[in-house]
C-alpha positions in Angstrom: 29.9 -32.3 32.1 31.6 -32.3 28.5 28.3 -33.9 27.2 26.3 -31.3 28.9 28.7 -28.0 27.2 28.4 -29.6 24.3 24.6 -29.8 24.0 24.4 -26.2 25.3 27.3 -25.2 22.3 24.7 -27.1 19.9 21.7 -24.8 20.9 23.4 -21.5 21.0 24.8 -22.1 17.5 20.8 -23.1 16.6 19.8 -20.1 18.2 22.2 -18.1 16.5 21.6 -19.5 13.1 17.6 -19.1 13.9 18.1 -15.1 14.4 20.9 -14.4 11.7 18.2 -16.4 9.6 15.1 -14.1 11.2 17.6 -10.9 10.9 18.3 -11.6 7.1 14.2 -12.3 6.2 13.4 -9.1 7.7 16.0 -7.3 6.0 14.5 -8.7 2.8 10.7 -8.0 3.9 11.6 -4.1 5.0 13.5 -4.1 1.2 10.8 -5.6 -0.9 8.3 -3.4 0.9 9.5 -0.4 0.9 10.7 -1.0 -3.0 7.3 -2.0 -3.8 5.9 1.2 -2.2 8.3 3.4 -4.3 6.6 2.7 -7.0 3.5 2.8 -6.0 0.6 5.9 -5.3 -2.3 4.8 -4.1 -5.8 6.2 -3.6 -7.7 6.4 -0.3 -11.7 7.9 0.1 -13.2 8.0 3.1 -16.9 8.6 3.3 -18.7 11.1 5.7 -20.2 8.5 7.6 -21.4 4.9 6.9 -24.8 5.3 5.8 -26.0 3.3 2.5 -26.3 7.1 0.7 -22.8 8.2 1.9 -20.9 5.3 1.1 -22.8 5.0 -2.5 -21.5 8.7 -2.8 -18.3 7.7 -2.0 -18.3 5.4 -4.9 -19.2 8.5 -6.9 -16.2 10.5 -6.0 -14.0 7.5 -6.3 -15.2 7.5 -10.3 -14.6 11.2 -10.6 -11.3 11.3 -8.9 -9.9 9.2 -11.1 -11.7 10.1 -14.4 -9.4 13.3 -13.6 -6.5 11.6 -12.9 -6.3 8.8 -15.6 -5.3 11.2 -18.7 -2.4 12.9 -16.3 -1.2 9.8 -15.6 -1.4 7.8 -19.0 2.0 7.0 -20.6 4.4 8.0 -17.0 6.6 5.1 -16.4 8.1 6.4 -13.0 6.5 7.2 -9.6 8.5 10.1 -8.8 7.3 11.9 -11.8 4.0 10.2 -11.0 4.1 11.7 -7.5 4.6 15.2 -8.6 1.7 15.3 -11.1 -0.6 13.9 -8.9 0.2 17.1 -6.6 -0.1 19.8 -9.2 -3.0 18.1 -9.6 -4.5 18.9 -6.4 -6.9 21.8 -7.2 -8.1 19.9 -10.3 -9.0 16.7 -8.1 -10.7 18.4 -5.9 -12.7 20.4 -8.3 -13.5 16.8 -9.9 -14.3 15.6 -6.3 -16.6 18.3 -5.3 -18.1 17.8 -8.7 -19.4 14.5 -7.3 -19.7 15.1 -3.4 -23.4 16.9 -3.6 -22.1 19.8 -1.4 -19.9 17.8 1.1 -16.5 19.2 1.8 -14.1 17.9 0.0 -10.3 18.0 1.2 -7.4 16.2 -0.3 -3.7 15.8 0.3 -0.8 13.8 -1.3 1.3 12.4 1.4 2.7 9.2 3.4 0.1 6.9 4.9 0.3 3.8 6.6 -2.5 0.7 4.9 -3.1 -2.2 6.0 -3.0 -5.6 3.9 -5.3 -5.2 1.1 -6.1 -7.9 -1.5 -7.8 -7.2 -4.4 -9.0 -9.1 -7.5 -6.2 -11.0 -8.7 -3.4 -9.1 -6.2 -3.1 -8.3 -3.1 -0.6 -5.7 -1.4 0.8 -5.9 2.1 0.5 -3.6 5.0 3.2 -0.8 5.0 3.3 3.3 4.3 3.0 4.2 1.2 2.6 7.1 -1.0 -1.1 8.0 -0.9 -3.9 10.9 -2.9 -6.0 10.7 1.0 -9.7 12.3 -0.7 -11.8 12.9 3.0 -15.6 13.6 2.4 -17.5 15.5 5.0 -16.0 14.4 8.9 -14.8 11.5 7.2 -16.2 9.4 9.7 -17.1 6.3 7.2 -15.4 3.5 5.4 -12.4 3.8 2.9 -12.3 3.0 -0.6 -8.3 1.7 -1.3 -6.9 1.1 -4.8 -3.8 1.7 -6.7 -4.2 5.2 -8.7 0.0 4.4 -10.0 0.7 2.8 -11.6 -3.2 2.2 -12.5 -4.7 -1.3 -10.6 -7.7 0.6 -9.9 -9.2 0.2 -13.4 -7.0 -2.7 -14.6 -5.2 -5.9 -13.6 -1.6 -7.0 -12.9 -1.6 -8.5 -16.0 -2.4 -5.6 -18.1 0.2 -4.2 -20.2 0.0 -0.6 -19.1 0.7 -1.9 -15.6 3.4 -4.4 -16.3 5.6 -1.6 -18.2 5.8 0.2 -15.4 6.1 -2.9 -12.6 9.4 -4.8 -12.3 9.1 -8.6 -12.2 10.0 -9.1 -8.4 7.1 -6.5 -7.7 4.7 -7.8 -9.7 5.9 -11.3 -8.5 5.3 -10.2 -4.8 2.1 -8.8 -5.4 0.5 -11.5 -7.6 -1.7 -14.0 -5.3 -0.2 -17.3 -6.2 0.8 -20.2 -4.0 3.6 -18.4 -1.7 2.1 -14.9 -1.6 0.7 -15.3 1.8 4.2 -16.8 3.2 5.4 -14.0 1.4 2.8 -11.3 3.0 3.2 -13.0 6.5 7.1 -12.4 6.4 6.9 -8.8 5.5 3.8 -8.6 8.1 6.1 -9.8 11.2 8.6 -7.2 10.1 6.0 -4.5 10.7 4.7 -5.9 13.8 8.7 -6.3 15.1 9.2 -2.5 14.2 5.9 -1.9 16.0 7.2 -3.5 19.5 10.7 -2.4 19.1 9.2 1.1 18.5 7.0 0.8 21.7 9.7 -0.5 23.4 11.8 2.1 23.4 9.5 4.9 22.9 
């Protein structure tokens, strides 16, 4: 009987450990992301539909939209300010889009939005909401077209200077695909998935 407590005392303290462990890494994954996302707009065109020409004149508006932005955004070192440029900007991005849609409707918004994980050339970004410039061609029934307008991964790599001034080291640590980012990625992804349930769950 005393043998038998005491192997039952052994796996409750394991299982306790195991979640204070599980509660602590998804304290750290909700942290980093939302951190990461702070500092962070990022650029989202969806095409009318999926057709070869629609989705080539996405690519179109994609270039214009951020030929307009780039010179707003050159030399701003914070998101915030960032953010609120980007949305003064509104009327002059969607002149710049409309400039490039061939008589599509063009409408754009600044606002929270929920990506998935995305992995680009030399970085990749995990799922999570994040401030986002949403450009929607047409019905905006078609594919999206994701990048990083701030600070600017669209044109340029982690590693570039203009991105690193405005990146902290952790971010740019996270971010960067070396040998732990996917354990790193999978970490913050089970803490989305656990809010997803939970939210379910009591909903």
């Amino acid at each position: 009987m005393f043998q038998s407590n005491k192997r039952l005392k052994i796996w409750e303290t394991a299982l306790l450990c195991a979640f204070a462990l599980a509660l602590l890494a998804s304290c750290w994954a909700q942290g980093r992301q939302r951190a990461l996302a702070d500092g962070l707009i990022r650029l989202h065109v969806i095409a009318a539909d999926d057709s070869e020409q629609e989705q080539a004149l996405k690519l179109r508006v994609r270039d214009a939209v951020l030929a307009c932005l780039e010179p707003k955004l050159e030399g701003l070192s914070d998101a915030d300010e960032a953010a609120e440029t980007v949305r003064a900007s509104l009327g002059e991005i969607r002149l710049a889009a409309e400039s490039a849609s061939e008589g599509r409707s063009v409408a754009v918004a600044l606002g929270q939005e929920r990506y998935p994980l995305r992995q680009y050339e030399g970085f990749a970004l995990p799922a999570g909401e994040y401030r986002s410039l949403r450009v929607t061609l047409g019905e905006g029934q078609g594919h999206n077209w994701w990048c990083v307008v701030f600070p600017p991964l669209c044109l340029r790599s982690a590693t570039d200077p203009a991105v690193q001034s405005v990146m902290n080291v952790d971010d740019l640590h996270l971010i960067q695909q070396d040998e732990g980012y996917e354990i790193r990625f999978r970490v913050l992804e089970l803490w989305g998935e656990l809010k997803e349930w939970l939210s379910d769950g009591c909903g």
